[in-house]
DSSP file (Angstrom, degrees, kcal/mol; ACC not computed):
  #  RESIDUE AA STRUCTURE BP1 BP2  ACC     N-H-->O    O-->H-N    N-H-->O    O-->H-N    TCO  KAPPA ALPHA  PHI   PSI    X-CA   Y-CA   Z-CA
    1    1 A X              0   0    0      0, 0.0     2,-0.8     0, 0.0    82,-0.1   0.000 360.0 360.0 360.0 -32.5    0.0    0.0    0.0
    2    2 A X        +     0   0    0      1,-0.2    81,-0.1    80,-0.1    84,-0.0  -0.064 360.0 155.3  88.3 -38.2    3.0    2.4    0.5
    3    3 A X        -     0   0    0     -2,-0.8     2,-0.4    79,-0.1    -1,-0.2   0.126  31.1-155.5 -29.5 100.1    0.7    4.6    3.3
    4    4 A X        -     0   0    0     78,-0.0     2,-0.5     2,-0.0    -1,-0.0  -0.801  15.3-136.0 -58.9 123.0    2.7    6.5    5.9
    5    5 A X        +     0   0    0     -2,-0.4     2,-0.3    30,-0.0    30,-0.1  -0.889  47.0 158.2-102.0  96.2    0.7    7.0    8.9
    6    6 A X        -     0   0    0     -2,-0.5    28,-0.5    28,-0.2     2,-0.1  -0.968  43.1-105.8-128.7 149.9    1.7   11.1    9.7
    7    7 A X  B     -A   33   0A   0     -2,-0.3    26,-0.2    26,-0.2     2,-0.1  -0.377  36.9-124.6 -22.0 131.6    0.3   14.2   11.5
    8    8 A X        -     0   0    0     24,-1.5     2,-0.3    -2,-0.1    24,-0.2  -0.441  21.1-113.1 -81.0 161.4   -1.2   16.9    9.4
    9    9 A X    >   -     0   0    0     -2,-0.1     3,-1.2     1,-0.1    -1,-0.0  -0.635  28.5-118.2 -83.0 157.0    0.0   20.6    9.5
   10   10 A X  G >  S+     0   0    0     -2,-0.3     3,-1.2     1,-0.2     4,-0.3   0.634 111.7  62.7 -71.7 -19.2   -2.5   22.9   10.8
   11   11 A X  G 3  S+     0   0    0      1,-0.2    -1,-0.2     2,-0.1    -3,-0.0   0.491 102.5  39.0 -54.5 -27.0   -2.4   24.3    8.0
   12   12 A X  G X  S+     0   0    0     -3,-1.2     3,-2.4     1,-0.1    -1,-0.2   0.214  77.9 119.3-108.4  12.7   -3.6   21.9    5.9
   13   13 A X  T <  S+     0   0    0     -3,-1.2    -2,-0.1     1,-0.3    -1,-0.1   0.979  73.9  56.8 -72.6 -40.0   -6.5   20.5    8.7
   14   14 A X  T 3  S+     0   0    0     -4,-0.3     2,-0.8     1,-0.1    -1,-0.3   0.639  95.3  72.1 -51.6  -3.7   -9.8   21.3    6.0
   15   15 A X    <   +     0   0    0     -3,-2.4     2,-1.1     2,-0.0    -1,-0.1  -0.708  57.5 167.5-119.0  96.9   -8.4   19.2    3.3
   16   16 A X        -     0   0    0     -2,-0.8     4,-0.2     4,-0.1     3,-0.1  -0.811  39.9-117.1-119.6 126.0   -8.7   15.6    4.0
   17   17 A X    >   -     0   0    0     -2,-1.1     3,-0.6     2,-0.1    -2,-0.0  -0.165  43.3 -82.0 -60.9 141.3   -8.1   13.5    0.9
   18   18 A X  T 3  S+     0   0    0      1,-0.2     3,-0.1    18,-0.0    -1,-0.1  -0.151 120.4  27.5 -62.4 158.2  -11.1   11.2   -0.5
   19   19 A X  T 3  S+     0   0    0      1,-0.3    18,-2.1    -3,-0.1    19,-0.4   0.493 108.5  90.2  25.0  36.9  -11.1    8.1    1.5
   20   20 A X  E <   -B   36   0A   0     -3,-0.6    -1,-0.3    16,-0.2     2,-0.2  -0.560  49.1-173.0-109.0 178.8   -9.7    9.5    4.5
   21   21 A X  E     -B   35   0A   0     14,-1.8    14,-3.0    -2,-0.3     2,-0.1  -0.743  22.2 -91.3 170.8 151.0  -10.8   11.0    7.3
   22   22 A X  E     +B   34   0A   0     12,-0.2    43,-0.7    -2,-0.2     2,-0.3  -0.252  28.7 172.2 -48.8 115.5   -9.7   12.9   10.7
   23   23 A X  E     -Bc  33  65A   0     10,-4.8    10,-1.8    41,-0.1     2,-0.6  -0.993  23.8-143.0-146.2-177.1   -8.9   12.0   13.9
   24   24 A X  E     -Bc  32  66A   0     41,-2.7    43,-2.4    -2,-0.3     8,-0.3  -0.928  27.4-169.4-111.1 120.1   -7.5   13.8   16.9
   25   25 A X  E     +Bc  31  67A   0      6,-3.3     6,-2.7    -2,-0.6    43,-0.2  -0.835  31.2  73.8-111.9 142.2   -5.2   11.6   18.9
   26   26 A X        -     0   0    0     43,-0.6     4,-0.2    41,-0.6    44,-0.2  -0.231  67.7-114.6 126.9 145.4   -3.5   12.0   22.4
   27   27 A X  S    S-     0   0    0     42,-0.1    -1,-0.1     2,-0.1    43,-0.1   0.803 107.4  -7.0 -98.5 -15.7   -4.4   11.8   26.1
   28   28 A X  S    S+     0   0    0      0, 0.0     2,-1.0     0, 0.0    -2,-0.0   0.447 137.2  41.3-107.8 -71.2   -3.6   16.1   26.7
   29   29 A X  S    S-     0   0    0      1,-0.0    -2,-0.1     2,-0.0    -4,-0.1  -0.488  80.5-154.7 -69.4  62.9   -2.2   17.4   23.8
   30   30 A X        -     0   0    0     -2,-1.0     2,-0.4    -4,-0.2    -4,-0.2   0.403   2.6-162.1 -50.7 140.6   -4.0   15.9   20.4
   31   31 A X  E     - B   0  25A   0     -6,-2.7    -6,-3.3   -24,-0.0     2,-0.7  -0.983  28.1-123.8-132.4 143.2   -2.2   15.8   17.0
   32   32 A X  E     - B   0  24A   0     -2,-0.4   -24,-1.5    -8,-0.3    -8,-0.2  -0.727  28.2-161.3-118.2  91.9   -4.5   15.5   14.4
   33   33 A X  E     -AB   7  23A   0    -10,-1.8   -10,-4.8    -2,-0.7     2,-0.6  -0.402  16.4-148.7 -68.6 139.9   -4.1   12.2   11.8
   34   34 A X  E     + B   0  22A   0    -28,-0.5   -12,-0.2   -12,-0.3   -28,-0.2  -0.869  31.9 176.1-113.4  93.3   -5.5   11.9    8.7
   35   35 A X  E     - B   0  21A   0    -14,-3.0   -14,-1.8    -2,-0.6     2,-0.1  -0.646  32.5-100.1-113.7 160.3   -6.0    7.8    8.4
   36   36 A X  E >   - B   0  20A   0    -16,-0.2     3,-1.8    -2,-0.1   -16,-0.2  -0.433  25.9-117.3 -85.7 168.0   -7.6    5.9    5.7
   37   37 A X  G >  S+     0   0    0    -18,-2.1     3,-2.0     1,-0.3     4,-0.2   0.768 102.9  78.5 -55.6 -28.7  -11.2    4.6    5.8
   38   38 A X  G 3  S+     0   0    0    -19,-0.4     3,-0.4     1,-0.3     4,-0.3   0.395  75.9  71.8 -68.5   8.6  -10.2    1.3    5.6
   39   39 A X  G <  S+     0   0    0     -3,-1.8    -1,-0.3     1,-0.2     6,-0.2   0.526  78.7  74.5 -80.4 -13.3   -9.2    1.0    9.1
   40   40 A X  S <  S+     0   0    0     -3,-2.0    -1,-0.2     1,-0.3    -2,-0.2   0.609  90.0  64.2 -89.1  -0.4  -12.6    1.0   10.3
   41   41 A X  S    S+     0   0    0     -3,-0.4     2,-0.8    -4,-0.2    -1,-0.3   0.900  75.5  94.6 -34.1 -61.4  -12.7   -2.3    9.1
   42   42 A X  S >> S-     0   0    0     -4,-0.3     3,-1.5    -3,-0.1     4,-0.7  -0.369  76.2-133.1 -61.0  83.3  -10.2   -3.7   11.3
   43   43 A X  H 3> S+     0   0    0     -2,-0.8     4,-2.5     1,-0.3    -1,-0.1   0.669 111.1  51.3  29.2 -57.7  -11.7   -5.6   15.0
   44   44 A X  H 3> S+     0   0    0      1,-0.2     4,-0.5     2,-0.2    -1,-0.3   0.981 112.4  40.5 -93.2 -38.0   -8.6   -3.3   16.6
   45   45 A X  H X> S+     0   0    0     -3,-1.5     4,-2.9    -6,-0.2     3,-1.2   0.889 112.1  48.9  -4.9 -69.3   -9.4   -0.1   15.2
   46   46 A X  H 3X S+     0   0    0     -4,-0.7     4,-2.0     1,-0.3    -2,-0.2   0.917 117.0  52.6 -79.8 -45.3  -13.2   -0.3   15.6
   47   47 A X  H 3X S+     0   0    0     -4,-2.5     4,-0.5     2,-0.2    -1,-0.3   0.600 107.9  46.7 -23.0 -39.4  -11.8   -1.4   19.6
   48   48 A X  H XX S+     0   0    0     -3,-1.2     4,-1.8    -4,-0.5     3,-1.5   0.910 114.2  50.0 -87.4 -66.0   -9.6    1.7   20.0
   49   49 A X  H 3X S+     0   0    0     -4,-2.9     4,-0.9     2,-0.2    -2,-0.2   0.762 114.0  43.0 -39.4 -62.0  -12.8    3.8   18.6
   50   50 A X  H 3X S+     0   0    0     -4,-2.0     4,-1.3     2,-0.2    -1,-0.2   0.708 113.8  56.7 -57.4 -34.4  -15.5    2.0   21.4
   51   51 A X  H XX S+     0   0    0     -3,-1.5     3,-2.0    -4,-0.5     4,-1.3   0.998 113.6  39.4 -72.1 -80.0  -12.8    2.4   24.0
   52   52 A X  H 3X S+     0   0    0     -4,-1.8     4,-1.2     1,-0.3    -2,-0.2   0.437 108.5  50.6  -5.2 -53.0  -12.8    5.6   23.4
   53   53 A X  H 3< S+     0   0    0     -4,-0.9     4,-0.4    -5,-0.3    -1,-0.3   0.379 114.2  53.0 -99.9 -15.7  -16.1    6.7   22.8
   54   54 A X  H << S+     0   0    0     -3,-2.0    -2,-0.2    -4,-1.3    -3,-0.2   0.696 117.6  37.8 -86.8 -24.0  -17.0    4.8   26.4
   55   55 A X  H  < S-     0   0    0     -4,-1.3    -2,-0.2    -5,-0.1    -3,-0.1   0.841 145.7  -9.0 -88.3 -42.9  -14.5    6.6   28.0
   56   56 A X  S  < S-     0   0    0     -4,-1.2    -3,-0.2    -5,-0.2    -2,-0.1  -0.040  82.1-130.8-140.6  40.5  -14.7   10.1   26.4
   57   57 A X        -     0   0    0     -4,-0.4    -1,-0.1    -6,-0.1    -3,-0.1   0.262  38.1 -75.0  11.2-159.4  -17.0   10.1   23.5
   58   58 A X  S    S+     0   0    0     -5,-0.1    -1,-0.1     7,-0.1     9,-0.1   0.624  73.7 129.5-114.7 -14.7  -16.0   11.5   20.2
   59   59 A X        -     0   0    0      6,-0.1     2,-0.4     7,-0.1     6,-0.1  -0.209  25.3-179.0 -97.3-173.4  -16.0   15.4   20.2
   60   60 A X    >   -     0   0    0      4,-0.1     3,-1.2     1,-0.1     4,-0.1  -0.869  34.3-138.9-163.5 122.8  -13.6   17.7   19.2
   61   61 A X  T 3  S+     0   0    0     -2,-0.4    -1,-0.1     1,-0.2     3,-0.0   0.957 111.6  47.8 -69.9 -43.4  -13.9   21.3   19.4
   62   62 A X  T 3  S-     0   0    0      2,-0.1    -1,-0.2    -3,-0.1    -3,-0.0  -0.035 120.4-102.1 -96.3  37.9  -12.1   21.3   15.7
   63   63 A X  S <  S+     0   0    0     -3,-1.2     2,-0.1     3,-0.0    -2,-0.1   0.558  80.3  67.6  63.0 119.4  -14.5   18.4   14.2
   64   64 A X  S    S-     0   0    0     -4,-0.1   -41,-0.1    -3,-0.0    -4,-0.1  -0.121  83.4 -37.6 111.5 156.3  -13.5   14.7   13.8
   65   65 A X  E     -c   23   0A   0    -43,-0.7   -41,-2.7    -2,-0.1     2,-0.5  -0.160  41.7-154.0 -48.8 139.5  -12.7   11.8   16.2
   66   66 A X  E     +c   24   0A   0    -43,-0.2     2,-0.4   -17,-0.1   -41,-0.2  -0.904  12.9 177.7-124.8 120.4  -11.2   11.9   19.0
   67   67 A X  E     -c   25   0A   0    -43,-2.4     2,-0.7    -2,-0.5   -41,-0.6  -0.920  17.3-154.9 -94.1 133.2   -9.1    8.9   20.9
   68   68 A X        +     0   0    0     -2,-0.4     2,-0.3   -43,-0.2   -41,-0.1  -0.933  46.4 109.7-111.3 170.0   -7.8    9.5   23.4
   69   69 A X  S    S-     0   0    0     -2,-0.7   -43,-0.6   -17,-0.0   -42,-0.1  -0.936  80.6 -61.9 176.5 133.2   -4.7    6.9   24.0
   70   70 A X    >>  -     0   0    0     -2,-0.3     3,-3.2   -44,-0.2     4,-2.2  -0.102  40.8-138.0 -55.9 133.4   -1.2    7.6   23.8
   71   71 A X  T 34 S+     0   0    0      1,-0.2     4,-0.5     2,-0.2    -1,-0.2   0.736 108.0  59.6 -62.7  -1.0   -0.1    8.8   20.4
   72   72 A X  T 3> S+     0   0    0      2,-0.1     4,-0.7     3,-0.1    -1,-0.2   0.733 114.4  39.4-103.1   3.1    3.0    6.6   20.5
   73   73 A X  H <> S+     0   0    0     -3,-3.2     4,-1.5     2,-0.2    -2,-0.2   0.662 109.8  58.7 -93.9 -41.4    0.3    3.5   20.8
   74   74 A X  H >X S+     0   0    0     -4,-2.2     3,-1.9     3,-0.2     4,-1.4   0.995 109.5  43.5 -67.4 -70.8   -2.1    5.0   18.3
   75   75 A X  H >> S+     0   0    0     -4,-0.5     4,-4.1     1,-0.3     3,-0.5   0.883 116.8  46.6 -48.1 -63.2    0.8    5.0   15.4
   76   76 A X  H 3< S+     0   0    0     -4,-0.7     4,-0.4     1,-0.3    -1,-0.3   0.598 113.7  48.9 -82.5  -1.9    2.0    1.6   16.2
   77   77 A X  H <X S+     0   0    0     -3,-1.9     4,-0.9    -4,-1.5    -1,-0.3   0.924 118.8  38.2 -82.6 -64.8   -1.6    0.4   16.3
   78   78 A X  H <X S+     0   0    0     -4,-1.4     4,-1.3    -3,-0.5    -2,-0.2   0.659 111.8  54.7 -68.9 -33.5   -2.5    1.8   13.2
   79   79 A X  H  X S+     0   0    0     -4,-4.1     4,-2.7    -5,-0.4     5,-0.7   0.930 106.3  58.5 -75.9 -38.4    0.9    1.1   11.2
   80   80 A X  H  > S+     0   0    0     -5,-0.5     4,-1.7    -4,-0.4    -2,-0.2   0.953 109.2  39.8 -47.6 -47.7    0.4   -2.4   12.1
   81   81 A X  H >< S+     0   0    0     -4,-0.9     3,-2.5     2,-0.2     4,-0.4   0.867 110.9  57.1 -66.4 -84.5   -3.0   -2.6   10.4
   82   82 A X  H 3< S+     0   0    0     -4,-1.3     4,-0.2     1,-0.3    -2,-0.2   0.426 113.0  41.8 -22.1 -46.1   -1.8   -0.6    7.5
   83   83 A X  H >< S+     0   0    0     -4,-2.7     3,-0.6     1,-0.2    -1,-0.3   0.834 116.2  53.7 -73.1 -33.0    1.3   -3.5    6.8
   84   84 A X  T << S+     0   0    0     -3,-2.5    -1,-0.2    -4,-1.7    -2,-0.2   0.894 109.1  38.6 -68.5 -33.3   -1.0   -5.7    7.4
   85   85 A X  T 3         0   0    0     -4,-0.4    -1,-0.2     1,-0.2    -2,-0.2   0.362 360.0 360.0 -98.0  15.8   -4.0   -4.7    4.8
   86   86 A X    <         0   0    0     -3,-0.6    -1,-0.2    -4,-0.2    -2,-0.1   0.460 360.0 360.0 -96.4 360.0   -1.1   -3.8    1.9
């Protein structure tokens, strides 16, 4: 698949490319990911999301999901599915 898992610039946070979507990551500070839709497939994804959404539901003063979860768990969580669905 080639996908890199990165933080967006603030600059760039309105443009998320089709099949993407936002989410806000981090347990104080949030850094704001642009992952593909095809994670929400994935049993540990849709897990992180329910964990999430029981603990702190989803909103976001700047629009999109929010986990929180440590960002250095959230990457390795997400690059794992990504190597896994290329």
């Amino acid at each position: 698949m080639g996908f890199k898992l990165q933080s967006t610039c603030k600059e760039n946070q309105s443009q998320v490319p089709k099949g993407y979507f936002p989410v806000y990551v981090g347990e104080k500070h949030k850094t704001r990911y642009v992952v593909p839709l095809s994670l929400l497939e994935h049993p540990l994804f849709q897990s992180l999301l329910r964990k999430s959404e029981e603990e702190f539901g989803f909103k976001h003063p700047m629009g999109g999901v929010t986990i929180t979860c440590p960002e250095d768990d959230f990457i390795n969580i997400t690059s794992r599915l990504l190597i896994s669905s290329s």
